[in-house]
C-alpha positions in Angstrom: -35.1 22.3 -130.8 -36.1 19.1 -130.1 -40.2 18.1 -128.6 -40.9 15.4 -126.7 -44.1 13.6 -125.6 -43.3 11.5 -122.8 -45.6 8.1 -122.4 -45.9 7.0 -119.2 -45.3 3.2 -118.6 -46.0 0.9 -115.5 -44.1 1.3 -112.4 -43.6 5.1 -112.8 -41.4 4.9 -115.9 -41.4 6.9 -119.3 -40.7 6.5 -122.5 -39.9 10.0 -124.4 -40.8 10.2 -127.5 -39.8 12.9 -130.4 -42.4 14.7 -131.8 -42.5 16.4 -135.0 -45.6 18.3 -136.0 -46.7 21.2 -137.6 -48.8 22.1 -134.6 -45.8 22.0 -131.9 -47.3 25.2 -130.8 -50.9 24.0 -130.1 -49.6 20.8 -128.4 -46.2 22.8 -126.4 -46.6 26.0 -126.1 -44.4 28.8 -127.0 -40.6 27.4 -126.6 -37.5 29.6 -126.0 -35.2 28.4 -128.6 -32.7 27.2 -125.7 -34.7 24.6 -124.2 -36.6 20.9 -125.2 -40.6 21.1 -125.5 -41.1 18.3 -123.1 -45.1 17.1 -122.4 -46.5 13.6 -121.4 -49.2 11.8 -122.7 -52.6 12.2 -120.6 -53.1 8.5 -120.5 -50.6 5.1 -119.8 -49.7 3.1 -123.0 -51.7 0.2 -121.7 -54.8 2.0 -121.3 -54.6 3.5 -124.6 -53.8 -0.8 -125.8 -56.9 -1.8 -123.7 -59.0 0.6 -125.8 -57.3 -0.8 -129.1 -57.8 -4.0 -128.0 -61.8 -3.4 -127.6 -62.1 -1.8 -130.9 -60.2 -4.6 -132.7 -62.6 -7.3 -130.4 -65.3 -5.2 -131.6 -64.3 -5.3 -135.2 -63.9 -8.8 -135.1 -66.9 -9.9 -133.6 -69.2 -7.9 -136.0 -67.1 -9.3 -139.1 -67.5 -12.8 -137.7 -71.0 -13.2 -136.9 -72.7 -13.2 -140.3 -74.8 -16.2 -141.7 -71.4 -17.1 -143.4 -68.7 -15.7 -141.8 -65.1 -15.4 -143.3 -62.4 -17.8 -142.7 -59.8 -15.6 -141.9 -60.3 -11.9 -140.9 -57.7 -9.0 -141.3 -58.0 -5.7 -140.0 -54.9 -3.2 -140.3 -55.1 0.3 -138.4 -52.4 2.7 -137.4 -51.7 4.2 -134.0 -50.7 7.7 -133.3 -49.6 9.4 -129.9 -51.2 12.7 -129.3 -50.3 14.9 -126.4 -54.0 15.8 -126.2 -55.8 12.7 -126.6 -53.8 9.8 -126.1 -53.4 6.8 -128.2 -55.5 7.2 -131.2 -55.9 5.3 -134.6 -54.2 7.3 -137.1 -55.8 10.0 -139.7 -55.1 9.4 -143.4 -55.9 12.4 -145.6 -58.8 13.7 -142.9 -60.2 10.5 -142.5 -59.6 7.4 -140.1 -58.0 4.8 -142.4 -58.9 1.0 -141.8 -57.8 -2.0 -143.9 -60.0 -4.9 -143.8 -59.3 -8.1 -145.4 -62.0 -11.1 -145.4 -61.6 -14.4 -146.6 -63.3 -17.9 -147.4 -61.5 -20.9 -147.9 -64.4 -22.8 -149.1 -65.3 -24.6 -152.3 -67.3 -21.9 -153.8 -65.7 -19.3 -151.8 -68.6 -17.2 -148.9 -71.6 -19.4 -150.8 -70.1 -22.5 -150.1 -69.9 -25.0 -147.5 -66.9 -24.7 -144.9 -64.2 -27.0 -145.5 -64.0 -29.5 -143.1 -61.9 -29.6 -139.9 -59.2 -32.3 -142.0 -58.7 -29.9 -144.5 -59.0 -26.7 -143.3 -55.3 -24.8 -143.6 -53.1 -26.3 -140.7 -51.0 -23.3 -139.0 -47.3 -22.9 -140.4 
């Protein structure tokens, strides 16, 4: 039997998604074996982006604004659906799992000066 959580999108729209869990029941319901498990998410996809979007502004800003702030800043998150509360950065192993990567371009790396504007790395 297939679940789905349906995500509502602007204009009224959906996009189902399949859901496999180990706690179908706590998120469904009890399901006759005939039929779909069909729920929708309690919030839209861009609301749960505009949240994401603040925490990863927030992240930035705080990584950025030491006395020698990195060059380049990396954070790497996952997202996960849940029927119950939305769009949510993903649990690893019980814990909420955040990649961050900082780094200085600088002759003698954070200590150093910054490199100046002519030969900082030019985008690709």
């Amino acid at each position: 039997m297939a679940r789905f959580l349906q995500v509502p999108l602007g204009d009224d729209q959906f996009m189902s998604v399949e859901v496999t869990s180990q706690d179908d029941e706590d998120t469904f319901g009890p399901v006759s074996r005939r039929q779909d498990a069909v729920t929708r998410l309690p919030e839209s996809l861009s609301d749960g982006l505009d949240r994401v979007r603040s925490f990863s502004e927030e992240v930035l800003t705080r990584l950025r604004s030491g006395t020698r702030p990195p060059d380049s800043v990396q954070v790497e998150f996952g997202l996960k659906l849940s029927a119950k509360a939305g769009l949510v950065i993903a649990e690893s192993t019980g814990e909420t799992h955040l990649t961050v990567t900082l780094q200085w371009q600088r002759p003698g790396g954070a200590d150093g000066p910054p490199l100046p504007a002519s030969d900082s790395p030019q985008p690709g």
